[in-house]
C-alpha positions as CSV (number, residue, x, y, z in Angstrom):
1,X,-28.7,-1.8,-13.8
2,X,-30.9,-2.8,-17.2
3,X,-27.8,-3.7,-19.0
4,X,-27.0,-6.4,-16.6
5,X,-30.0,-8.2,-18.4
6,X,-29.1,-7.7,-22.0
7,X,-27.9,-10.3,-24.3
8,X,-26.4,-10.1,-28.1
9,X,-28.2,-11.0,-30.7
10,X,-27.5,-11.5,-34.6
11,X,-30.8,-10.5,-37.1
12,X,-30.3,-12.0,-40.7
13,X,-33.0,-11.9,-42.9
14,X,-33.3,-13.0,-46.4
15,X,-36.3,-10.3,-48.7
16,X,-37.6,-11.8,-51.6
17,X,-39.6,-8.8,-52.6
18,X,-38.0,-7.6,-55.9
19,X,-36.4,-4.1,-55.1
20,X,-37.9,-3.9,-52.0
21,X,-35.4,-1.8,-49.9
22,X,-38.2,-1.9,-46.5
23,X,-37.0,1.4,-45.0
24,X,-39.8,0.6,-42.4
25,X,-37.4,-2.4,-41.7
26,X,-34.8,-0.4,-41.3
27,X,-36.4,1.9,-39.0
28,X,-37.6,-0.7,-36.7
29,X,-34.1,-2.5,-36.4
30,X,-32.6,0.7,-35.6
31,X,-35.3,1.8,-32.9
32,X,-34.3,-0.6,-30.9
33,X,-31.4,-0.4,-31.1
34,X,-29.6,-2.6,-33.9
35,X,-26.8,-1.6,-35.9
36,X,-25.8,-2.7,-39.4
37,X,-21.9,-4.4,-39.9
38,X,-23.4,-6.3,-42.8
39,X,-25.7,-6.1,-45.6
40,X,-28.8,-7.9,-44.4
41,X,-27.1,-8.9,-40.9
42,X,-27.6,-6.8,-37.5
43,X,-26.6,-6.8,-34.3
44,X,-28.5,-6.1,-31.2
45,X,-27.8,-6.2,-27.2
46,X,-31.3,-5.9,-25.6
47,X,-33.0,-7.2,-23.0
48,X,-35.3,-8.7,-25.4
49,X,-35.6,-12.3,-26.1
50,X,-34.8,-13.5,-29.4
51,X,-38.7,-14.6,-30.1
52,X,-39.8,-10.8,-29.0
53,X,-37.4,-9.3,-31.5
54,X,-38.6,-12.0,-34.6
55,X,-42.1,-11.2,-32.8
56,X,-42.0,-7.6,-33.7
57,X,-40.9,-7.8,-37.4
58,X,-43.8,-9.2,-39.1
59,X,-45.6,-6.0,-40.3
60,X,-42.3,-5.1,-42.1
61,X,-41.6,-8.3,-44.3
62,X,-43.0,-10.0,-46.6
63,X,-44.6,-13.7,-46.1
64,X,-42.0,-15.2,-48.1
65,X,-39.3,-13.7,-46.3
66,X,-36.8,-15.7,-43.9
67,X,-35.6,-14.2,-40.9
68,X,-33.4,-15.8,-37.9
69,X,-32.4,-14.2,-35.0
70,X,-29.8,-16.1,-32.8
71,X,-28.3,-15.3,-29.4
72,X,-24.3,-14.4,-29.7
73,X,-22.4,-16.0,-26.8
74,X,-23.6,-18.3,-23.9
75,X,-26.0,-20.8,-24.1
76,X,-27.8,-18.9,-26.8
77,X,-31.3,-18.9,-28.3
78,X,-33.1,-18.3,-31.3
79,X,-35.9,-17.1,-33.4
80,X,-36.8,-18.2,-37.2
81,X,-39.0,-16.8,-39.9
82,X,-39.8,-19.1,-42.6
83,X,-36.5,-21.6,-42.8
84,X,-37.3,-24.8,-43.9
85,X,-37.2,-28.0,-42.0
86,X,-33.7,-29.0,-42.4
87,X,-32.3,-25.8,-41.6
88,X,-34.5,-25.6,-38.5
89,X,-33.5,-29.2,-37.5
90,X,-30.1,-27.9,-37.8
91,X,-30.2,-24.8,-35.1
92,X,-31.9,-27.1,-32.8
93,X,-28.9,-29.5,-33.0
94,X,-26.4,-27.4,-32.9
C-alpha cells in the first residue's frame, strides 16, 4: 500500500522573471501529481521528500527565484530555494 508512505506538501514559489508564465513549471508540478488552489501555491501528497520535490525544480526556474516546500501536518519538513537568512532561520525555529 504506496499511499501508506505519502505525506502532504505545500509548493510556494515566488518568479521574478518578468512575464514569465513557465508552462514547463507547470507541467512538472502537475506530473507529479500537484494541484493548484492558489496562484503560485500547490499542494502535493507523494511519497517524495520535500528536498526531492525542490530537487527536481531547478531546470524550470530561474536563479533568482524563491521556492519553499514545506510538509503539511506532523512533524513536517522542508525545502527552500533562495530565501534569505532570516526567513530561513525562521522555518528552522518554528
Amino acid at each position: 500500500m504506496a499511499y501508506l508512505n505519502q505525506r502532504k506538501y505545500e509548493i510556494s514559489y515566488d518568479l521574478y522573471r518578468p512575464g514569465q508564465q513557465y508552462p514547463q513549471l507547470i507541467e512538472h508540478l502537475k506530473k507529479i501529481g500537484a494541484w493548484k488552489p492558489l496562484l503560485s501555491t500547490w499542494l502535493i501528497k507523494t511519497s517524495l521528500t520535500a528536498e526531492q520535490i525542490r530537487d527536481g525544480m531547478p531546470p524550470f526556474i530561474d536563479r533568482n527565484d524563491k521556492v519553499l516546500v514545506a510538509e503539511i501536518g506532523g512533524a513536517g519538513g522542508w525545502a527552500s530555494y533562495n530565501l534569505n537568512e532570516q526567513q530561513v532561520a525562521w522555518l528552522r525555529a518554528a
